[in-house]
C-alpha positions in Angstrom: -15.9 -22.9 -34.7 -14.2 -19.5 -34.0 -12.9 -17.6 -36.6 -9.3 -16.7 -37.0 -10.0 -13.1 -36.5 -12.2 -13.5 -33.4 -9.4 -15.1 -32.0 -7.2 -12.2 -32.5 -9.4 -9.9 -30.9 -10.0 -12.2 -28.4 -6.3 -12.1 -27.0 -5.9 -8.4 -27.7 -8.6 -8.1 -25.0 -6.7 -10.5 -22.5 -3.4 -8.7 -23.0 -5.4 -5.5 -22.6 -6.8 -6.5 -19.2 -4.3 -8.5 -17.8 -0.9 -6.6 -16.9 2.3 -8.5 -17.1 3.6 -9.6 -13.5 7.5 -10.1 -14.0 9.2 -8.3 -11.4 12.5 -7.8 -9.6 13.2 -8.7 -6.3 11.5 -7.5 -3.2 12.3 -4.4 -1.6 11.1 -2.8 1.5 10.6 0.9 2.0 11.7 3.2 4.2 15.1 1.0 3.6 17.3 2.3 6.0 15.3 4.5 8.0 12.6 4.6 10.6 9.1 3.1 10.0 6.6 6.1 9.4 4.0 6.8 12.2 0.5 7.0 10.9 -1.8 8.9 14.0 -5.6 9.8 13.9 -7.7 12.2 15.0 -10.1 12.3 17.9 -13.4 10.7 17.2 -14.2 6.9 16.2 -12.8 6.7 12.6 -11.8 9.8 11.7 -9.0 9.6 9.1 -5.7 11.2 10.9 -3.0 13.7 8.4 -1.5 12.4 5.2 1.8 10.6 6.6 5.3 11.3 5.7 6.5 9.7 2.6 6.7 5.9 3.0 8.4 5.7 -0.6 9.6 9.2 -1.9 9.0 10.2 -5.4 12.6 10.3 -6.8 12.7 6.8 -4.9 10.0 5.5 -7.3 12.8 5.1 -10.7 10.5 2.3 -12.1 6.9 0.5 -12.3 6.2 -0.5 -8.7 3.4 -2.0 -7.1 2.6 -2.8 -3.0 2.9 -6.3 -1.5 2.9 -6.3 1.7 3.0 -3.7 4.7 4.4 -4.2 8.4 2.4 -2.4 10.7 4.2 -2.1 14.2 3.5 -0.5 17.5 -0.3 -0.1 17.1 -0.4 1.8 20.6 -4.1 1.5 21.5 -7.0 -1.2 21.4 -9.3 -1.4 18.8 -9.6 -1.4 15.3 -7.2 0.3 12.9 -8.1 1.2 9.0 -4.9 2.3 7.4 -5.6 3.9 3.5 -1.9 3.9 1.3 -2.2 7.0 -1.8 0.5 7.5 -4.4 1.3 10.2 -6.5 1.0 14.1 -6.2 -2.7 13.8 -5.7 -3.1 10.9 -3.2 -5.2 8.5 -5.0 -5.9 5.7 -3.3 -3.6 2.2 -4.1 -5.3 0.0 -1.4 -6.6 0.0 2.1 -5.6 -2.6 5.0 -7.0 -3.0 8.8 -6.0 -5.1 11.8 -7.7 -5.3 15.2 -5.6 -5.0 18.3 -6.4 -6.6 21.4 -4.2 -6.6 25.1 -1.3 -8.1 24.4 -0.4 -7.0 20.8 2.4 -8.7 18.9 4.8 -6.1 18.4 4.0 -5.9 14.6 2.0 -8.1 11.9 2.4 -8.5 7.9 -0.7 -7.7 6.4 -0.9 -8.5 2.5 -1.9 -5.5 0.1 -2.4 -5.8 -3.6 -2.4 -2.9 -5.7 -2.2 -2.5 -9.4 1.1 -1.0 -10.9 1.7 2.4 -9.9 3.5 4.9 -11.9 6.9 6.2 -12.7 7.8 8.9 -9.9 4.6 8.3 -7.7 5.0 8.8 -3.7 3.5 6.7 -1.1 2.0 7.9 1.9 -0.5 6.8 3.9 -3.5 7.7 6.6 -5.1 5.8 10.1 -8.4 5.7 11.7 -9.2 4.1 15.1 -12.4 2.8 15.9 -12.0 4.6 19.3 -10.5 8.0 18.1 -6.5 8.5 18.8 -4.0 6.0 18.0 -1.0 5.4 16.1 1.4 3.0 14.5 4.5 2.7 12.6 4.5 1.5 8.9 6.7 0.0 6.3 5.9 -1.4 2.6 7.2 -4.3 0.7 7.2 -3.6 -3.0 8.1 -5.2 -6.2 9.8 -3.2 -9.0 9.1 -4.0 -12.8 11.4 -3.7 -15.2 11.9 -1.8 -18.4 
């Protein structure tokens, strides 16, 4: 038999772990705008520049978190590691890869999870190639939570 208490403290963990998941609808950023390009450096899987902002700080109004990205245009053969950050100090949300091979669809979904990221927080990202120099355009599905 559990006792009362125990069970109390029992479900305080569980609602300390577990984050509620009601969201709002889907959105997709850049809305309106280009994909970003993500582009690496020379040399097999060395991590190109921080992108542009894929979600812009004073874009981020609420609790957010990353469900999918569309990667696009992947302009070389090989294989692709692409690294997401948010906030002012780039901390990594979640990493995604995808092989390309003669033909290449014009773009794939690939499904990201990340816990949900703050208030304000940018979103950027960053590509290696398994064969040095490539790029690729991005975009992010999101969910919003609210208030």
């Amino acid at each position: 038999m559990v006792e009362p208490g125990h069970v109390n403290y029992i479900l305080r963990r569980i609602d300390d772990v577990l984050e509620p998941h009601i969201h709002e609808d889907q959105k997709v950023a850049p809305w309106g705008a280009a994909p970003v390009t993500l582009t690496s450096f020379a040399g097999a899987y060395n991590w190109g520049n921080y992108s542009n902002d894929i979600i812009a700080a004073v874009d981020a109004t609420e609790l957010f978190d990353l469900h999918w990205a569309v990667v696009a245009d992947a302009d070389a053969n090989g294989h692709y590691e692409i690294e997401l950050y948010y906030g002012a100090t780039d901390i990594v949300a979640c990493q995604a890869a995808l092989t390309r091979t003669s033909p290449f669809t014009s773009s794939i979904t690939i499904p990201l999870t990340t816990h949900q990221l703050p208030i304000g927080s940018r979103v950027r990202g960053r590509l290696r190639h398994s064969a040095g120099v490539a790029s690729c355009l991005i975009k992010v599905y999101y969910h919003t939570y609210p208030p």
